[in-house]
MITOR-882336 format. One record per atom (N, C-alpha, C): residue in one letter; x, y, z. Coordinates in steps of 0.05 Angstrom, whole numbers, padded with zeros to 5 digits, always signed. Atoms other than C-alpha are relative to their C-alpha. Layout:
aXYZ
...
This chain:
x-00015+00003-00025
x+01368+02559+03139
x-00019+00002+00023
x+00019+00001-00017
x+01326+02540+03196
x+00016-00017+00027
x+00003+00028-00017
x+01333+02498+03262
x-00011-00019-00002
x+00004+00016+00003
x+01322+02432+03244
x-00009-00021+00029
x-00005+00018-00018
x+01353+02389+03299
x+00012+00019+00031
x-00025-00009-00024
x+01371+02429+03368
x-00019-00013+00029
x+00001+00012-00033
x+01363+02422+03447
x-00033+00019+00007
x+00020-00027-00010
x+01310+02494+03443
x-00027-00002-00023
x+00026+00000+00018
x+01255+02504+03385
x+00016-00018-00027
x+00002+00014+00033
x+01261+02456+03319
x-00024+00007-00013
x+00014-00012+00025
x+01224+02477+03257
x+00003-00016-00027
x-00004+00023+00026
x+01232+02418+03207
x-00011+00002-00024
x+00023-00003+00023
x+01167+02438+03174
x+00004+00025-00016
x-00008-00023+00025
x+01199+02495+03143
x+00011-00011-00025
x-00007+00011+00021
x+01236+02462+03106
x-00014-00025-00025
x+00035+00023+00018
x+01179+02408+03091
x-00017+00029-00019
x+00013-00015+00012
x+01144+02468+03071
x-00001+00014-00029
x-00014-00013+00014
x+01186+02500+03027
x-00001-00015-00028
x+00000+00023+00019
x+01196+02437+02987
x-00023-00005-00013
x+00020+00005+00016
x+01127+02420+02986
x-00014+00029-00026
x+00005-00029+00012
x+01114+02496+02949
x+00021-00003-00021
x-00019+00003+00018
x+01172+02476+02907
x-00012-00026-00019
x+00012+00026+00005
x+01144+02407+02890
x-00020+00011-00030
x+00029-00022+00018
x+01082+02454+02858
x+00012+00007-00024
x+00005-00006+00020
x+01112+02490+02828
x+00023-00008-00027
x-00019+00022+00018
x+01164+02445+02789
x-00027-00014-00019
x+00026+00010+00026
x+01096+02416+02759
x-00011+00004-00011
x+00013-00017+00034
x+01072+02465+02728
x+00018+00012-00010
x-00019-00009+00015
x+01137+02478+02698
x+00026+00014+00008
x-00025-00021-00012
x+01179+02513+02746
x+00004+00032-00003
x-00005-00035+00005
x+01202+02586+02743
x+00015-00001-00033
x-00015-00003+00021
x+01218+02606+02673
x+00012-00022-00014
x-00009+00031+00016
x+01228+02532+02654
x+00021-00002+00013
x-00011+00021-00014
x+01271+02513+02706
x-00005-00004+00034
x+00003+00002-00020
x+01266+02477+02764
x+00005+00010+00034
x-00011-00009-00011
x+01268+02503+02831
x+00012-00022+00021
x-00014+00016-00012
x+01315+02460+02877
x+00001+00012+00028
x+00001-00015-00019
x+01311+02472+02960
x+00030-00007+00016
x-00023+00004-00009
x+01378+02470+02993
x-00002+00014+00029
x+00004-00013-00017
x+01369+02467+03063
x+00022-00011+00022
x-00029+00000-00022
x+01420+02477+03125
x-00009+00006+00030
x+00009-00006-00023
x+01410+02466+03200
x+00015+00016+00016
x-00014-00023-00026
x+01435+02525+03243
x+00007-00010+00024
x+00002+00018-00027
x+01420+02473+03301
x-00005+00033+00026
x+00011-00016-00022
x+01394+02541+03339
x+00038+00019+00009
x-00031-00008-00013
x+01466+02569+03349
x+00006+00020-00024
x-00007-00024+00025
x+01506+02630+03312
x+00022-00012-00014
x-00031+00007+00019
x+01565+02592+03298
x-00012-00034-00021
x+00006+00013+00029
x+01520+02544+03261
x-00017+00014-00021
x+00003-00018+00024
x+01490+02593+03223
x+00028+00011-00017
x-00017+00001+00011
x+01556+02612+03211
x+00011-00016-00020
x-00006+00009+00015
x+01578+02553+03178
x-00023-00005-00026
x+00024+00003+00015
x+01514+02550+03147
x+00000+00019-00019
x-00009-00019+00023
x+01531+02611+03108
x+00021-00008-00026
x-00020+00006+00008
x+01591+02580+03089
x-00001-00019-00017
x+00008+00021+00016
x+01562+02521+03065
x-00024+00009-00022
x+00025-00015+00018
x+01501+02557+03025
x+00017+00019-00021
x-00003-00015+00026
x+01537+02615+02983
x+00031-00012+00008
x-00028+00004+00009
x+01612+02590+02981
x-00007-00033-00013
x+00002+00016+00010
x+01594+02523+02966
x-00034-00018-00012
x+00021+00010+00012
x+01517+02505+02945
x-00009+00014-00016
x+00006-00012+00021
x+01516+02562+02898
x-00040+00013+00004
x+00032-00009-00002
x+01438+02591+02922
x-00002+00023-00012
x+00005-00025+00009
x+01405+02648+02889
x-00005+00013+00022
x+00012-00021-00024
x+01371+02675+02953
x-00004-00027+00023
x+00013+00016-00018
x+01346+02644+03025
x-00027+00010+00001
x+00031-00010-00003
x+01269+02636+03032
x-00008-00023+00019
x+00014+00009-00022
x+01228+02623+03088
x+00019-00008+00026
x-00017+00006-00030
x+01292+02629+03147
x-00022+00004+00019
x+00010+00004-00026
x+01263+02620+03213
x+00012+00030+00010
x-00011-00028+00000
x+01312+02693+03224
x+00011-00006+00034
x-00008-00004-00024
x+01328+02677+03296
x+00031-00003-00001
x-00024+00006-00004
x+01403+02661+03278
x+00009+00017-00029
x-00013-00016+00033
x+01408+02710+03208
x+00009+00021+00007
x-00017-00026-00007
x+01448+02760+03245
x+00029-00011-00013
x-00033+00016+00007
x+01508+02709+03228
x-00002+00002-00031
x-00001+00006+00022
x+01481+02696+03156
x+00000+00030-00017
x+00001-00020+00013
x+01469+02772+03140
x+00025+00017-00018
x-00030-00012+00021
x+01545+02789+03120
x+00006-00012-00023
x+00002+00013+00033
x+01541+02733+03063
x-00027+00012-00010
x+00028-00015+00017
x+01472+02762+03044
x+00018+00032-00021
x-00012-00024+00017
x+01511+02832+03031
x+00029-00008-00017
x-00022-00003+00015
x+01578+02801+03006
x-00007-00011-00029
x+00008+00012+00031
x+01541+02760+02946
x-00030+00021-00008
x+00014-00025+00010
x+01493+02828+02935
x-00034-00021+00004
x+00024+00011+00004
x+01433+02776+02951
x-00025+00002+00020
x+00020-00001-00024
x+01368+02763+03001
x-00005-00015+00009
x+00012+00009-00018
x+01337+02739+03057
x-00038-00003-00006
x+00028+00001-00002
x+01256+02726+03032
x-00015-00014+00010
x+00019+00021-00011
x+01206+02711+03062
x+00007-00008+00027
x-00014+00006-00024
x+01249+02709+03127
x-00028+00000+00025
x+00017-00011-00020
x+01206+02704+03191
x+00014+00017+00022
x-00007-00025-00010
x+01253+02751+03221
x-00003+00007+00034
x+00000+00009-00022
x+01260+02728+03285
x+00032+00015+00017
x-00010-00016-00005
x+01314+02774+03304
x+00005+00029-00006
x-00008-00028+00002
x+01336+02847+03315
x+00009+00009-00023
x-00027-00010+00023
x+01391+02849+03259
x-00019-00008-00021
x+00016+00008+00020
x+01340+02812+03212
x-00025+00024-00001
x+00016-00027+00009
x+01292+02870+03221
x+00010+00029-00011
x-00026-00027+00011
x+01349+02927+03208
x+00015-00004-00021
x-00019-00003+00018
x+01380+02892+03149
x-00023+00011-00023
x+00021+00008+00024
x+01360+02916+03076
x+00001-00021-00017
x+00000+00030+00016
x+01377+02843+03052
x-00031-00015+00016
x+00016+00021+00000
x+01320+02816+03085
x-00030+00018+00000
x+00023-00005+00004
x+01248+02818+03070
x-00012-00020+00005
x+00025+00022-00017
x+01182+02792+03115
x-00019+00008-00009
x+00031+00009+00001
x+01124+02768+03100
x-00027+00006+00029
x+00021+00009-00021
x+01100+02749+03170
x+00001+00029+00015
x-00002-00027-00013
x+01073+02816+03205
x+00005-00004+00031
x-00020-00006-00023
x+01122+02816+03264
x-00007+00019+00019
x+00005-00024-00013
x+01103+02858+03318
x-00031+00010+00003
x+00030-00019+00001
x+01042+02894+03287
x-00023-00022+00011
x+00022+00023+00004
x+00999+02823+03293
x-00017+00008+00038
x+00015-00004-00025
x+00995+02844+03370
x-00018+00011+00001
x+00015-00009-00010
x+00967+02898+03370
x-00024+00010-00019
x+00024+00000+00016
x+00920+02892+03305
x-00021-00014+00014
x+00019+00010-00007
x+00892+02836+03343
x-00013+00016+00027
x+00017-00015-00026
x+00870+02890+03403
x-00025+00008-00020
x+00023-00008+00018
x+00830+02922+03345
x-00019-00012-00004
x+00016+00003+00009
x+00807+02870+03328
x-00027-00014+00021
x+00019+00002-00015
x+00768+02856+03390
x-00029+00005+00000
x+00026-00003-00001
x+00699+02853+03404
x-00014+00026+00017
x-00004-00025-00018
x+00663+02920+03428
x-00013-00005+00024
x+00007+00018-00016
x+00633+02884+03479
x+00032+00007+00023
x-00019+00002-00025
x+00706+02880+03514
x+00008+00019+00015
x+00006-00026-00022
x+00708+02912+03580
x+00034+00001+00006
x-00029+00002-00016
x+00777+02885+03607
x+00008-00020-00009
x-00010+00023+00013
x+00831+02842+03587
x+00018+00003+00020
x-00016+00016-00014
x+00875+02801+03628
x+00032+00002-00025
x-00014-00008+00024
x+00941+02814+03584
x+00025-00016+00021
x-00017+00013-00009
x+00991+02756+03594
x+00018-00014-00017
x-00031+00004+00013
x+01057+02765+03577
x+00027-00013-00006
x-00028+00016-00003
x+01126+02731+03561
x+00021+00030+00011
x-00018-00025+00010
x+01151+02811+03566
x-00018+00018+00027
x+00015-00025-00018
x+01137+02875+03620
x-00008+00024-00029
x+00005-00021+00021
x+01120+02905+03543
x-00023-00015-00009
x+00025+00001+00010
x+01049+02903+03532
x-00012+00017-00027
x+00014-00020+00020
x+01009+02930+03466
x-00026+00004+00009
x+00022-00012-00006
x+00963+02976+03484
x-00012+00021-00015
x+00013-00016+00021
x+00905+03013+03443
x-00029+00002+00012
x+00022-00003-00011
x+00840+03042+03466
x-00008+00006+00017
x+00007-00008-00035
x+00799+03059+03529
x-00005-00027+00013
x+00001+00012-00017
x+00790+02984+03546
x+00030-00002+00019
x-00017+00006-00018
x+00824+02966+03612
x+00021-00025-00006
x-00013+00012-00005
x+00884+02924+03617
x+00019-00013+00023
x-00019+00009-00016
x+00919+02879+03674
x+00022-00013-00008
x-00025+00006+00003
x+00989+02862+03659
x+00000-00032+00017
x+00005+00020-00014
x+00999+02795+03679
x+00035-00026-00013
x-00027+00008+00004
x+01078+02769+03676
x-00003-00035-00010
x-00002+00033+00002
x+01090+02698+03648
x+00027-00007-00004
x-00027+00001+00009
x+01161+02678+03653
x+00007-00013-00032
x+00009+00019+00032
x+01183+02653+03574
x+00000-00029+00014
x-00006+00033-00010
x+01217+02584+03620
x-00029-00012+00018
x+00009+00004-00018
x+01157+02575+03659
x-00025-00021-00009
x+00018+00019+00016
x+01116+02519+03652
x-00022-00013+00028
x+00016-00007-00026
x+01075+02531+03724
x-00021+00020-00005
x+00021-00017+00000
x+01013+02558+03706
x-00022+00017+00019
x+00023-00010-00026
x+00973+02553+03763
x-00001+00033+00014
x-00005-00015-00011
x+00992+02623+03797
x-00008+00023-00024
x+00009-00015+00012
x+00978+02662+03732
x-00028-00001-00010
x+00036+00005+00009
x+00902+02636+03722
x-00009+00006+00013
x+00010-00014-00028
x+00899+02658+03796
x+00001+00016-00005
x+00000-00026+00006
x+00913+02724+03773
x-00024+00019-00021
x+00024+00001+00022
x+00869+02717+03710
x-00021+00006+00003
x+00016-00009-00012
x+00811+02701+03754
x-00008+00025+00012
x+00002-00013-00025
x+00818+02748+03809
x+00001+00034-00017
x+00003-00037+00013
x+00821+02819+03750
x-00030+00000-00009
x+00024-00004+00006
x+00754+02797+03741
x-00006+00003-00042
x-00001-00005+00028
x+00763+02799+03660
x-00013-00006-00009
x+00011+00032+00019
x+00724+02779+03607
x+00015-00011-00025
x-00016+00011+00017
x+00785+02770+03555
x+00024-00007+00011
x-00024+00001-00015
x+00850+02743+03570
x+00015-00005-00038
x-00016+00006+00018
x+00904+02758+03519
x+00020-00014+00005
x-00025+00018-00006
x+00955+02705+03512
x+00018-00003-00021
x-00026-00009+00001
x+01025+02734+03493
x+00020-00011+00000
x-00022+00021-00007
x+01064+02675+03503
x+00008-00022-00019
x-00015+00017+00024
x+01109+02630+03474
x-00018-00036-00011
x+00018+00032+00010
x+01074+02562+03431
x-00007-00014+00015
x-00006+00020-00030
x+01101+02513+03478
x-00019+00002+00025
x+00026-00001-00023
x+01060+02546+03537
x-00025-00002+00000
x+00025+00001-00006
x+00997+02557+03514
x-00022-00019-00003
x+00021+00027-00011
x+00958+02495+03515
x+00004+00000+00021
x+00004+00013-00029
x+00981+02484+03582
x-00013+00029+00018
x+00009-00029-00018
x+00968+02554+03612
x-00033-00006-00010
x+00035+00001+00001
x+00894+02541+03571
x-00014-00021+00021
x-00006+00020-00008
x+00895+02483+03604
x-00015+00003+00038
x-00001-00018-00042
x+00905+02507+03679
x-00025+00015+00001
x+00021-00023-00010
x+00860+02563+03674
x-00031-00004+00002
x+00021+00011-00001
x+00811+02510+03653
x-00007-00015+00029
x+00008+00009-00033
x+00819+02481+03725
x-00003+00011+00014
x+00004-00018-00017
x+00823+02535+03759
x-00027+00017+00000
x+00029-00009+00009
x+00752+02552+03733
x-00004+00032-00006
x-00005-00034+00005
x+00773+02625+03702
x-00041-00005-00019
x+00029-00003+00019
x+00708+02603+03654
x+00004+00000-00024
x-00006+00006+00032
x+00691+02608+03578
x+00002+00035+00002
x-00008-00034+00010
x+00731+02682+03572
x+00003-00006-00026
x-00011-00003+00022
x+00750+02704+03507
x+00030-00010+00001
x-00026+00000-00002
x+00823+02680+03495
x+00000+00013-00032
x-00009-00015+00020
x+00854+02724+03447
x+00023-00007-00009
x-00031+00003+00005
x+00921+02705+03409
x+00004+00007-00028
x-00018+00007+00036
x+00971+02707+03341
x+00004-00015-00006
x-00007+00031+00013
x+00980+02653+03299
x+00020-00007+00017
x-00024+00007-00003
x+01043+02656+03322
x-00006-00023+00020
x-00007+00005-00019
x+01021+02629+03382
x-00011-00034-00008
x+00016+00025+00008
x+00981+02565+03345
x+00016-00023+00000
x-00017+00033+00010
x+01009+02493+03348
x-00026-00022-00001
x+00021+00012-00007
x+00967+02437+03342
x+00000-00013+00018
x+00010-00005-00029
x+00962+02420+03412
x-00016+00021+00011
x+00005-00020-00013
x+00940+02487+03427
x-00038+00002-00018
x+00019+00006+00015
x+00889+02474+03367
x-00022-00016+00021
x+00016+00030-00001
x+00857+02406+03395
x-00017+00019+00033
x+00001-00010-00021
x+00858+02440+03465
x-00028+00020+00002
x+00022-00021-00004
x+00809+02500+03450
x-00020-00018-00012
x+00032+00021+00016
x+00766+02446+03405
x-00011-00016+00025
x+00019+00015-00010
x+00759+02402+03470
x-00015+00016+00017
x+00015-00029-00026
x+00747+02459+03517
x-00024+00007-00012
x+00010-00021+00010
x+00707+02496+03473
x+00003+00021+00008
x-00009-00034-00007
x+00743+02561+03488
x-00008+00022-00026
x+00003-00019+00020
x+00715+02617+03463
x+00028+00015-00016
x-00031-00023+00004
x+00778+02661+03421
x-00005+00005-00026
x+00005-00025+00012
x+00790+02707+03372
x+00038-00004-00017
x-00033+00010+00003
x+00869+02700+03332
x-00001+00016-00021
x-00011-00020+00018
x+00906+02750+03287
x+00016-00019-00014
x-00020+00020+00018
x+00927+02702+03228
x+00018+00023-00015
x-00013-00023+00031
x+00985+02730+03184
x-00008-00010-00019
x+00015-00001+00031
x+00961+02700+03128
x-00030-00011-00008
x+00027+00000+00010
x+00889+02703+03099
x-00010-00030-00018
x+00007+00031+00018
x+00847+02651+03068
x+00011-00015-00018
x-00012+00008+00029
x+00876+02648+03002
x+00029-00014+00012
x-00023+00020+00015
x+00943+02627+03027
x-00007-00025+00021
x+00000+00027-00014
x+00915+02575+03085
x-00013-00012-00027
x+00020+00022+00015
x+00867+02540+03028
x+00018-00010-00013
x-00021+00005+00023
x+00927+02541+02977
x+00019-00014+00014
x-00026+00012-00017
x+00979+02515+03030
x-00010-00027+00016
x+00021+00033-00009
x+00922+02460+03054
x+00003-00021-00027
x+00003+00017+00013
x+00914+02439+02987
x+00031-00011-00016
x-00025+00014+00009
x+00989+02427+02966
x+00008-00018+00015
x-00002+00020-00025
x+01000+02396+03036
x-00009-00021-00013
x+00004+00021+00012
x+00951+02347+03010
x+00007-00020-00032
x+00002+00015+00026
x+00975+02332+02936
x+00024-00005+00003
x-00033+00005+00005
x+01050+02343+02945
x+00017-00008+00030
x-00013+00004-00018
x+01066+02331+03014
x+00011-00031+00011
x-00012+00030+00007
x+01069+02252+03001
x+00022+00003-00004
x-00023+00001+00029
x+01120+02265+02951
x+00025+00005+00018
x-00024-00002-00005
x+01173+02296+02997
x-00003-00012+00033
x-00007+00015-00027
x+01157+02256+03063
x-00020+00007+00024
x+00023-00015-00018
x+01095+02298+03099
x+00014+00020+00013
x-00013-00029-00017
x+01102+02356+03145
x-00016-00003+00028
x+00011+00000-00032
x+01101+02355+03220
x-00018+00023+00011
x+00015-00019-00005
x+01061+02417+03229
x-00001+00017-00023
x+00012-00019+00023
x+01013+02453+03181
x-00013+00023+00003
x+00013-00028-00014
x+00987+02512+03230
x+00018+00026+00003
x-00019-00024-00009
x+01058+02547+03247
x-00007+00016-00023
x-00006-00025+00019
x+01063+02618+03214
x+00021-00007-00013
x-00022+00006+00005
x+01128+02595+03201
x+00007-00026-00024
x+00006+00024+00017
x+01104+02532+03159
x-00003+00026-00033
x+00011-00023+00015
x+01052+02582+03115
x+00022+00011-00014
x-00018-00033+00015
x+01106+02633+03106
x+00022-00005-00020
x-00019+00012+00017
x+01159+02587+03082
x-00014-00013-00031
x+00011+00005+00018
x+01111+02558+03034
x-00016+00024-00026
x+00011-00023+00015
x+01087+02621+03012
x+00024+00010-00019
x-00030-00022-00001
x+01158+02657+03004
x+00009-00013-00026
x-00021+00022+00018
x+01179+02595+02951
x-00029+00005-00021
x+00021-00013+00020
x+01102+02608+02918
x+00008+00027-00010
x-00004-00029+00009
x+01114+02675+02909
x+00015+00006-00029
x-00035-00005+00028
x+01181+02670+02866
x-00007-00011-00032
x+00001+00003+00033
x+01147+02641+02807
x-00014+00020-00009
x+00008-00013+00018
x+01113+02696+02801
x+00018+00031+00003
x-00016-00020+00001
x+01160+02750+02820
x+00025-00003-00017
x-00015+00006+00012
x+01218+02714+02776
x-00005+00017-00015
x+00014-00004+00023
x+01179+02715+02716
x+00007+00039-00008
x-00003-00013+00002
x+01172+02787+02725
x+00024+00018+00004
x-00029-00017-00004
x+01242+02815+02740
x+00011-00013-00026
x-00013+00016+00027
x+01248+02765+02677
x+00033-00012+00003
x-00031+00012-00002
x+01320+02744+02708
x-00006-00014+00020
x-00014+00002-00012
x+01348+02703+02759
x+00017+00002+00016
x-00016-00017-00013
x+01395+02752+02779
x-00004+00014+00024
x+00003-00014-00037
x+01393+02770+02859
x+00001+00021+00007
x-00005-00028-00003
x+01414+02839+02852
x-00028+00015-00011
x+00027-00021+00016
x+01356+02859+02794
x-00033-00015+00015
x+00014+00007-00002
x+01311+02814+02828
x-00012+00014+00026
x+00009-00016-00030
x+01320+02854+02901
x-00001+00029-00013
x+00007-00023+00010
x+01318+02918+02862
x-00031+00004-00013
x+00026+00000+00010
x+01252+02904+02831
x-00021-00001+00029
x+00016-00004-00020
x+01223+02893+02899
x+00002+00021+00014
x-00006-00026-00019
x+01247+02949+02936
x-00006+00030-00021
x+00016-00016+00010
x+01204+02989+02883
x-00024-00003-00002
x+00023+00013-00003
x+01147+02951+02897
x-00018+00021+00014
x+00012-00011-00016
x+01093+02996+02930
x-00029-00004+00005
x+00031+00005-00022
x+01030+02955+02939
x+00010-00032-00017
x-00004+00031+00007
x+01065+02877+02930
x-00021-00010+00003
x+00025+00024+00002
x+01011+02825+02909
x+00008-00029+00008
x-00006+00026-00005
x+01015+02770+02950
x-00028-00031+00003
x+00016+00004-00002
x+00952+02745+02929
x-00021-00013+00012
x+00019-00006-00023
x+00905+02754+02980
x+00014-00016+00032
x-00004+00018-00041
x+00947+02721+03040
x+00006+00027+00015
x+00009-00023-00017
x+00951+02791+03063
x-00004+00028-00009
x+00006-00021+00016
x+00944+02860+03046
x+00026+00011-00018
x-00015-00009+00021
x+00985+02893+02986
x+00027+00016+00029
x-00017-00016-00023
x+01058+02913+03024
x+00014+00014-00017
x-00011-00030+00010
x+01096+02974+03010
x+00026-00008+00007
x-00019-00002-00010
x+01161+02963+03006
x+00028+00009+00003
x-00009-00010+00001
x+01182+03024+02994
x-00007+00035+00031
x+00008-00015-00015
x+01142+03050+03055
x+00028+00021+00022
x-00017-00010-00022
x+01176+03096+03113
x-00003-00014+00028
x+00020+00013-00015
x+01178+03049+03172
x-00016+00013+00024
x+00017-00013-00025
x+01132+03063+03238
x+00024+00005+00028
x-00019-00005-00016
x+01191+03051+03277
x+00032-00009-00013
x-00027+00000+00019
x+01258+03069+03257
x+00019-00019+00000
x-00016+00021-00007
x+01297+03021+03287
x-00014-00028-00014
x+00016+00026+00011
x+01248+02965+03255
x-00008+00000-00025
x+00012+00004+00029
x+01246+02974+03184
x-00010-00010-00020
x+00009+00025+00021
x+01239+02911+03149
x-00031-00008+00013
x+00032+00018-00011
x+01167+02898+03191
x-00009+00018-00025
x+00014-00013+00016
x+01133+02920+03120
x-00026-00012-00002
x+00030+00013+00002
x+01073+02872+03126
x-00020+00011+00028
x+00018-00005-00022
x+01025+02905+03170
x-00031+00000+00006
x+00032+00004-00004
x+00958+02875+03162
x+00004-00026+00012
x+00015+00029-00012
x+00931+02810+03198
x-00027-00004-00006
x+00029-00001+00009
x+00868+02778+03188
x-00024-00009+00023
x+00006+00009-00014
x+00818+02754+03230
x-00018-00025+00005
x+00007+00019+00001
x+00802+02686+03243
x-00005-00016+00036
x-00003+00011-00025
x+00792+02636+03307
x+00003-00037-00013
x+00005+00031+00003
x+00793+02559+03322
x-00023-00010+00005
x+00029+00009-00002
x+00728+02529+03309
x+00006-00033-00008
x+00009+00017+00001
x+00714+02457+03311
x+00040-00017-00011
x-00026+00021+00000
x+00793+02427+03307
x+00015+00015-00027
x-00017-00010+00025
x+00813+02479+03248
x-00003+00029+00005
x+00005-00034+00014
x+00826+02553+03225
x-00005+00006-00011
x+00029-00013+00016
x+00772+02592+03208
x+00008+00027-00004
x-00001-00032+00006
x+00774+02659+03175
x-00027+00009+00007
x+00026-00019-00004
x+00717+02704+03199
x-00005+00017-00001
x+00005-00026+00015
x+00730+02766+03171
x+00024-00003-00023
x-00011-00001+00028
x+00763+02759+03099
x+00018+00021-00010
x-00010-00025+00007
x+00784+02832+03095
x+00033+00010+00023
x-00029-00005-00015
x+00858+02841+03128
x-00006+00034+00018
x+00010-00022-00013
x+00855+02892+03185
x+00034+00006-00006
x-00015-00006+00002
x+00915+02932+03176
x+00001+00022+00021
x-00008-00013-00028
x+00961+02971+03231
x+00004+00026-00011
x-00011-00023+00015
x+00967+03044+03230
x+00002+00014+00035
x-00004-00007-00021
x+00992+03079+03292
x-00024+00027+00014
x+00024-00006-00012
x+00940+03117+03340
x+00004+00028-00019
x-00005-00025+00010
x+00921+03183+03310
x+00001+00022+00028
């Protein structure tokens, strides 16, 4: 269940994604010798189409589980998750209720990716320009920070690169939603802020935003959620199987990755719960205490205590660290930096 078709964000490639990871693994035999089949439903960005989207998924398409939701509309789908005892995997968890239920389980590290990527800064950085969609900044350390507002609707850059400039920085973290940040890179490149560090999360990657730092050559620095192993593995199915079900409009989102991962995963977590069954299958995970999700990030606990109570389901709390070099993403440190709150 994703947004497909609406007026606000579409996500098509989830479902491209999903498929193509399904595609896979139907060829080498499927789960347990049978095929997996993707049954997907557009929310169109709304609750009352998630709603029916529930309605149409477990009353009538018969699903074992949802994998790889987009989560921004699974507040609606979470009461059929608990009435058919099943889950949410692999969700990207794009809402409140999707982080507080125990039907769903994320992959993509939510939250923590901010402020791993402060860590993972260079020691070099004196000050960072910190520009936000939010007056909630992540903050860690003795470097300096300027707060620097970005409305989410705002698509007027000019006035925040003036700000950029004028803190004198030499990083500028950029906090903001997809959509903006090519153009805010963009601006700041006219406004002659210079070659700063730009710092971001995948999240924030599209490929526009890609091509953009390749023509510039902007220096930056990006907190991938998932590590080598699953971009190389999710490049090379793209290429063998992504003919097969029609291509995929974007191969950078977190949200691509994660869905393709979430549908990898299940042949090998099936296997081992040895059923099918949604109940023994979410019971086997929620004893899990160092999940192998081989190497796209670090082992998750997902029997941990969370860091914040109200946010339970964020159980993935490593990122890795990579940037955009030459029109792609590069891993440049291999080893997942993982979040642990200040001591």
């Amino acid at each position: 269940m994703t947004s497909i078709e609406t007026n606000a964000v579409s996500q098509p490639w989830i479902v491209q994604a999903a498929r193509i990871a399904a595609a896979k693994v139907n060829s080498e035999g499927g789960i347990m010798g049978r095929p997996i089949e993707i049954v997907a439903c557009d929310d169109h960005g709304t609750p009352q189409g998630a709603a029916a989207c529930s309605q149409q998924l477990f009353n009538g398409d018969d699903v074992l589980m949802t994998v790889g939701n987009d989560g921004a509309q699974e507040e609606a789908l979470i009461p059929a998750l608990e009435a058919h005892n099943t889950i949410s995997w692999a969700s990207a968890a794009a809402s409140i209720s999707s982080l507080g239920s125990d039907n769903v389980y994320t992959l993509i590290p939510y939250f923590w990716s901010r402020s791993i990527l402060i860590d993972m800064l260079p020691e070099t950085t004196r000050h960072v320009a910190y520009v936000s969609r939010s007056d909630e900044i992540h903050v860690r350390g003795s470097v300096e920070y300027t707060p620097i507002e970005l409305a989410p609707t705002s698509t007027d850059f000019d006035r925040a690169c003036v700000d950029i400039r004028q803190t004198g920085a030499d990083t500028v973290f950029a906090d903001v939603y997809p959509d903006q940040a090519a153009g805010l890179l963009q601006a700041c490149d006219r406004a002659g802020t210079g070659k700063l560090l730009w710092a971001m999360t995948s999240s924030t990657l599209t490929p526009l935003l890609i091509e953009t730092l390749t023509e510039l050559d902007q220096p930056n620095i990006v907190a991938l959620a998932f590590g080598q192993p699953a971009l190389d593995g999710f490049a090379a199915d793209v290429a063998e199987f992504g003919p097969t079900i029609g291509g995929i409009t974007n191969t950078v989102a977190d949200t691509a990755v994660n869905a393709w991962l979430g549908v990898t995963l299940l042949a090998d977590i099936i296997p081992r719960v040895g059923s099918v069954d949604a109940a023994k299958i979410r019971a086997w995970l929620d004893r899990q205490k160092a999940f192998d999700t081989g190497g796209a990030t670090a082992p998750i606990d997902f029997t941990a205590a969370p860091i914040v109570e109200s946010l339970p389901r964020i159980t993935n709390r490593s990122a890795t660290q990579g940037e955009i070099r030459n029109g792609a993403v590069v891993v440049t440190n291999p080893t997942p930096f993982t979040y642990g709150p200040p001591s």
